[in-house]
N, C-alpha and C positions, 0 to 999 in steps of 0.2 A: 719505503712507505708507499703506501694508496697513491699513484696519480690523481691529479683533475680530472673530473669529468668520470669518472667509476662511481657505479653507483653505490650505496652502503651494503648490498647484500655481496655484490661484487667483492667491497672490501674487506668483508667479513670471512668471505671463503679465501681470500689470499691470504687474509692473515693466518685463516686457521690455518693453512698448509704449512706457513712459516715454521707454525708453534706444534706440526705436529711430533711423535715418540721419535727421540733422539737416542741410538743414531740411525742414520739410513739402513735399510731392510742391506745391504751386502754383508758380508761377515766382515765384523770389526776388526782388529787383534784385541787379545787376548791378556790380560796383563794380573800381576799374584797380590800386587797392594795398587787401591784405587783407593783415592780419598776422594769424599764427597764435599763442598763445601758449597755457598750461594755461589761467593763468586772463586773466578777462577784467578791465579796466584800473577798475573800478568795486569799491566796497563796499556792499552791501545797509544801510541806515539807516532808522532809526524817525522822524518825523516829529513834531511836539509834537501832531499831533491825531490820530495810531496810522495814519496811509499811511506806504505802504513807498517811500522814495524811494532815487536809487542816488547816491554820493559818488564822484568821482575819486579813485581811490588815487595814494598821493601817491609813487611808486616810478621808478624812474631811468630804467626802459624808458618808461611812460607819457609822462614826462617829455619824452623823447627824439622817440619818435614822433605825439602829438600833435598839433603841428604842424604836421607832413609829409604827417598823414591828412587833416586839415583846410581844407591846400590843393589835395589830390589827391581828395577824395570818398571816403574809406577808409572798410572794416570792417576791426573788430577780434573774431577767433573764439576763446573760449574759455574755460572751466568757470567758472559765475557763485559757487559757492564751498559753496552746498547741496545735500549731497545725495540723491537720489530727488526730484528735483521737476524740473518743465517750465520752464521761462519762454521765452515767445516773443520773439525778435529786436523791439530796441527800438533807439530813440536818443536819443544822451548828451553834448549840446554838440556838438563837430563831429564825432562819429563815431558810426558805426552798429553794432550791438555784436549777436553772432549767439549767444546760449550753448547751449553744447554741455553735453545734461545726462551726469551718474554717477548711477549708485547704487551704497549704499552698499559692496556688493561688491565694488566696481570701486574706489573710493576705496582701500580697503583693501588689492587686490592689485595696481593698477596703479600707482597712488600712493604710498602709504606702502609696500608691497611691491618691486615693480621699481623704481622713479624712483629709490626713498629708501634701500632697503637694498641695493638691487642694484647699480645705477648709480651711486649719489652717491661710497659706499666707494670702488669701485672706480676713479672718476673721479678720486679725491683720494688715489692712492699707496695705497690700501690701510690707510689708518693706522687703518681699525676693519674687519674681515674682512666683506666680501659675501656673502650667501646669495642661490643660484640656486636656484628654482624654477621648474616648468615650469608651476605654473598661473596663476604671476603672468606668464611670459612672454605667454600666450595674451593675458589681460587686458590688457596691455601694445598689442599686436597688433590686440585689440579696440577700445581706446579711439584708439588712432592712426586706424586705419580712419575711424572716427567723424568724429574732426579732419580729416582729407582729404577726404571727401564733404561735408562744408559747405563747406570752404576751393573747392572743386569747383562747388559750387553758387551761391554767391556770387562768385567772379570770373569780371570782363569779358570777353571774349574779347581775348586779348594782354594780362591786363593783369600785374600784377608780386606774388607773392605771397613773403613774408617768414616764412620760420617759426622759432621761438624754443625753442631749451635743448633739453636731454635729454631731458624728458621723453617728445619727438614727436621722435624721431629718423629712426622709418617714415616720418614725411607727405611727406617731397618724393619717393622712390620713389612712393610709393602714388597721390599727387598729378599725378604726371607721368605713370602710366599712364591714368587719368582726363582728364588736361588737358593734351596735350602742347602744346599752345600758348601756355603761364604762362613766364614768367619768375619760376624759384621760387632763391628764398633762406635761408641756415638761418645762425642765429647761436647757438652754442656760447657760455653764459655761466660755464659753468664749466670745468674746466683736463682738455685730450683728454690720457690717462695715454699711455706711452711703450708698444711694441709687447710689450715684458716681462710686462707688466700686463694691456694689455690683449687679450690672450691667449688670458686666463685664462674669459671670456666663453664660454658655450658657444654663445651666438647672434651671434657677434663676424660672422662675413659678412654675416645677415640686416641688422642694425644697421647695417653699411659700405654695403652697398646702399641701403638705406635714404635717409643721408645722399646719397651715391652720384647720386641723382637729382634732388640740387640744381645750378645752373647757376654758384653763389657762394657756399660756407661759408666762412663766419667764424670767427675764434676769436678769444680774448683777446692772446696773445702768438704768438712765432713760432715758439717751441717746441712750442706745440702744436699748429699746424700743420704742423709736419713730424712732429708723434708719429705725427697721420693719417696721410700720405703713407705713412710706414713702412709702416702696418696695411695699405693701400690694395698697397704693393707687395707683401707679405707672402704677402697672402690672397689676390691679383686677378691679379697678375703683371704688374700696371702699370707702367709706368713716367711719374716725374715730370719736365715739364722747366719749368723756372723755373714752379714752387708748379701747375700744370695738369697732369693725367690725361684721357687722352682713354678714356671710356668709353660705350659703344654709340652708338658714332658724334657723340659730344656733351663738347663741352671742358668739364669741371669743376675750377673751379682753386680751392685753399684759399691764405687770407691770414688776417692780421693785422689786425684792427681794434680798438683795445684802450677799452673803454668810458669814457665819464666820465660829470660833473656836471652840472646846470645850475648854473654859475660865477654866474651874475648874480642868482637867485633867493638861493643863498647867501649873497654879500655884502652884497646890501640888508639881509637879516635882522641881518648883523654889525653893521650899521650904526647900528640903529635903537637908540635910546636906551633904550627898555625892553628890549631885549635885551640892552642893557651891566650896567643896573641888575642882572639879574638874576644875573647873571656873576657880578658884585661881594658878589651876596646868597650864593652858594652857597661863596665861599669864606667871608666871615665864619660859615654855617653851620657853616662844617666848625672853626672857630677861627683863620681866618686863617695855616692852613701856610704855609709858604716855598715849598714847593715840590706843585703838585696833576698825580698823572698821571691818567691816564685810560685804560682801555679802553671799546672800545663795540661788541659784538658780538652777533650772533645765538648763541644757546645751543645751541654744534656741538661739535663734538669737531675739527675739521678746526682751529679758532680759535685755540688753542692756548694757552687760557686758562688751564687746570693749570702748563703751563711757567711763565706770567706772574708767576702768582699762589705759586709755588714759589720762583722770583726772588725777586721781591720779600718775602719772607719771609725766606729768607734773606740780604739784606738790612739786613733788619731786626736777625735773631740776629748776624750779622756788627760790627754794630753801624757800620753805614757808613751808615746812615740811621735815623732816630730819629723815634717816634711823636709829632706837635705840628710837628715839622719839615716830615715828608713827611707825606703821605696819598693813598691810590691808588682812586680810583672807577671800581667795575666796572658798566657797565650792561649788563646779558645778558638781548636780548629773546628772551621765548619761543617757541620753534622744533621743531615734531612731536612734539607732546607726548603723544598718539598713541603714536607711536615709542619700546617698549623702550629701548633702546641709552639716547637723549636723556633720558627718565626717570634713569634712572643715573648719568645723566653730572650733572643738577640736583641730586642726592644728593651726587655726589660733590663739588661745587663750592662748596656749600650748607655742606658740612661742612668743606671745608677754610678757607671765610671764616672760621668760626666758631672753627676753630681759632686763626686767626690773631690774631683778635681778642680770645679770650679769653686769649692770649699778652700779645700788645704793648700793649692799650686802656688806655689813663688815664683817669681823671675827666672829663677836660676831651675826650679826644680818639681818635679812633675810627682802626684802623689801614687799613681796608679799609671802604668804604662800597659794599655790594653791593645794584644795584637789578635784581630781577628783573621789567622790565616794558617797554614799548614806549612812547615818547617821542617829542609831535608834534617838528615842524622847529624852530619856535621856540626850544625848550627843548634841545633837542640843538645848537643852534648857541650859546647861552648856557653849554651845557657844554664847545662847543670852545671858547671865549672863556674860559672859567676856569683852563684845562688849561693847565701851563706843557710838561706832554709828554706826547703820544701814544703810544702803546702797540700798534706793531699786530703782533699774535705769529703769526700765522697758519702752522698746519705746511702747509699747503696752499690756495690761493686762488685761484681765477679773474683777477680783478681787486684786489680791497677798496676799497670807493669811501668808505668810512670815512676811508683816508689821505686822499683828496683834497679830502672836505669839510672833515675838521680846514685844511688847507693856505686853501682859499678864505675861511675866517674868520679869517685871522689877514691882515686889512688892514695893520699896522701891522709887519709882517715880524719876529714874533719868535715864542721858542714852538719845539718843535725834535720831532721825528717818527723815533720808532725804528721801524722795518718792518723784518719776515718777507722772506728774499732769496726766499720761495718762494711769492709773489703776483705777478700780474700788473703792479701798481705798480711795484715796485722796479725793471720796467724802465724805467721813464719818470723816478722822482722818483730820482737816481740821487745828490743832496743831501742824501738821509735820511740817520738812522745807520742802517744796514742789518746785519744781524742773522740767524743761525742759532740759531733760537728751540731745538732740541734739544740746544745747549750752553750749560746755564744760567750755569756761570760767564763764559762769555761775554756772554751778554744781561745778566747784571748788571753785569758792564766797562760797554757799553753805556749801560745805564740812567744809573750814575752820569755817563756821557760824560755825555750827554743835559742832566741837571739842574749839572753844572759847565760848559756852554759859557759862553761870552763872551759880551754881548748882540750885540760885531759879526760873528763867526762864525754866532752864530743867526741872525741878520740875514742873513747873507748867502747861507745854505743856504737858506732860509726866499724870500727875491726870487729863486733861480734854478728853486726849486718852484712857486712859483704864476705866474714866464712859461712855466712848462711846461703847466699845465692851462690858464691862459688862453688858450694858443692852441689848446688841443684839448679842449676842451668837448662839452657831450654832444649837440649839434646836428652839430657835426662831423663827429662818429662817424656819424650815421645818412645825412647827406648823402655821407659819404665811401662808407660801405657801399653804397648806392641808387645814388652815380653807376654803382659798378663794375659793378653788377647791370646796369645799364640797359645797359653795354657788349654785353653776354653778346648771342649769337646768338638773335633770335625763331623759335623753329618756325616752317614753314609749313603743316605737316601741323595739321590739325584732330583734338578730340578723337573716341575713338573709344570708342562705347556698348556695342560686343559683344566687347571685349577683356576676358577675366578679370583679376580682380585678385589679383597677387600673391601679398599677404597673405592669401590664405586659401593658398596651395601652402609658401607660405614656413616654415620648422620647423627642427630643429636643423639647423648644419654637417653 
């Protein structure tokens, strides 16, 4: 960071040099699969004798791809998680890891500004209203740029680049005028809004383009791949036949590829005998209820925790379920805290627990047990293991891989899953109670469904949910995505060095 005593123009040029095209002018290696993602698949850690080592984060994409980089020679590009600072391309078990620096500016508007207030809202129906700004667009525009000229400089010639989520929705245009000889790929992990919606964008072409120059996007469900198409016909005056637009001369077709687990990582953990104990310990903690739900979510507004936690309170006053009997533990990991809005919402959430409990609590027994924190694997599969019912309320979802981890721990096929009809799940686990979480008297019909099933109806909702993720696991997903890609047509044209790039012409509609 800037010393004292430099003055602002001083730190303005040190930063830029920080933040300039990554990576260094030498020649990089070379590699045939590079994913692109924000951040990159590691956690910065202290070591017991003060070195700074780096941990695999422990996350579903990682999870997923892996493996796939490790038999193919892959890099993985993207923002190592601090800001204003350098770190040179390192490697990390079997893959080679390129980070692409921010500073803190750029965190600020391209990140927490576009990705989180611009995109996320809007991605997700609108259920908290988007602010557009034209300087987080720039930013935006800037850091993509960034992600493309490493992603550029790091692959092989023909080889297959993958690039991840919203927040890099520029890099396969930007990439493809750079590299026309990539086989580039983009997977959407959150839900593409319906052409009504997304509209409302004032950089909604720049964005389509963008995506536009991948050869295979992905989405979660099927609906959102045709919210695309719509946008793509809308704006371009394409036409779709069976999920492909043929645009500048190059078939781009959108599908379905709907993410999962590692199923087998899960169940071992269910398995292991101190993971039962601990099961066992958190209900005696709680006074041995009859009946323990659960939610487990990131601290979003999108989660629909308010509904849950309004349910189940009323509930409570309804007097259809009683404190000692039931007990509902919420675990809400912290999520852009940064982020106005998310501040508010921990306020708000914060205060309605408090209410609840200072309602219903007995002596003996707590009505709402709310953990504001982040929970390794172990201890969250110990809590699906306690839960006689999942809770997943979600007003809007990509996927929720929450539903499917609770399902993979429950060996013994009982235990019963109320899901959000408005995530990605509910296409697949189609044995849930299934649920319009903005009709609370409904979710609590629901609920009680839930905690009054039969053990062999749970049972047998419970064996037709988990032959559904076991056959579609999250290896699955990535091999299914890759094979298609690898279909797609290789350029034969070579890249070209004196073609401008877009992204600097590119600006409103």
């Amino acid at each position: 960071m800037s010393g004292p005593g430099k003055t602002a123009q001083a730190a303005k040029a040190e930063r830029a040099g920080r933040t300039a095209k990554q990576p260094p002018a030498e020649s990089p290696r070379a590699f045939d699969l590079v994913v692109v993602a924000n951040r990159l698949p590691v956690d910065r850690v202290q070591t017991a004798n003060g070195e700074v080592d780096w941990r695999r984060s422990p996350g579903g994409l990682v999870t997923a791809l892996a493996p796939v980089m490790a038999k193919t020679d892959g890099a993985w590009i993207g923002w190592h998680g601090a800001p204003d600072e350098k770190v040179e391309p390192f490697a990390n078990g079997d893959m080679f890891l390129v980070p692409v620096p921010l500073d803190e500016e750029e965190v600020e508007l391209y990140y927490e500004g576009f990705a989180n207030t611009t995109l996320w809202p809007l991605y997700h129906d609108v259920i908290a209203p988007p602010e557009f700004h034209r300087t987080w667009w720039e930013a935006y525009r800037r850091v993509n740029q960034r992600f493309a000229d490493a992603a550029a400089a790091y692959a092989a010639p023909g080889a297959t680049v993958w690039v991840q989520d919203y927040q890099l929705q520029l890099v396969p245009r930007l990439l493809r005028e750079a590299r026309p000889d990539l086989r580039i790929g983009f997977f959407n992990h959150i839900p593409f809004p319906p052409l009504e919606i997304y509209a409302q964008l004032p950089w909604r072409r720049p964005v389509l383009e963008g995506l536009l120059g991948a050869d295979l996007i992905g989405f979660q469900r099927a609906n959102d791949a045709n919210n695309f198409l719509r946008c793509v016909r809308r704006f371009f005056g394409l036409t779709a036949k069976q999920n492909t637009v043929n645009y500048e001369d190059r078939a781009v077709r959108a599908e379905a590829f709907p993410i999962s687990i590692d199923i087998a990582q899960i169940a071992e953990l269910a398995a292991r005998e101190d993971v039962k104990e601990r099961a066992a310990q958190i209900r005696r903690d709680l006074g041995n209820p009859k009946t323990i739900l659960l939610g487990v979510d990131r601290l979003d507004y999108t989660k629909g925790i308010r509904h849950r936690l309004k349910a189940f309170s009323e509930l409570l006053e309804d007097g259809r379920l009683r404190v000692g009997d039931a007990t509902l533990i919420q675990v809400a990991s912290p999520s852009r805290e940064r982020v106005e809005s998310y501040r508010l919402l921990r306020e708000e959430i914060e205060s309605t627990v408090g209410r609840i409990n200072g309602t219903y609590d007995t002596m003996q027994h707590t009505a709402v047990r709310y953990l504001h924190h982040s929970y390794p694997s172990k201890e969250m599969i110990a809590l699906y293991l306690a839960a006689d019912v999942m809770l997943v309320t979600a007003l809007r979802d990509g996927m929720n891989l929450v539903a499917k981890e609770y399902i993979a721990s429950r060996s013994e096929n009982n235990g019963a899953l109320v899901l959000s009809e408005f995530t990605g799940a509910a296409d697949e686990l189609k044995q849930a109670i299934l649920i319009n979480p903005h009709d609370i008297d409904g979710l609590k019909d629901s609920i009680m469904t839930a905690i009054e099933l039969s053990p062999a109806e749970a049972s047998r909702r419970m064996r037709s949910m988990r032959r559904q993720i076991l056959d579609h696991d999250v290896e699955r997903w990535s091999q299914d995505f890759l094979t298609q890609l690898a279909q797609s047509p290789l350029p034969a044209k070579q890249p070209s060095k004196s073609k401008p790039s877009r992204a600097k012409k590119a600006g409103r509609e």
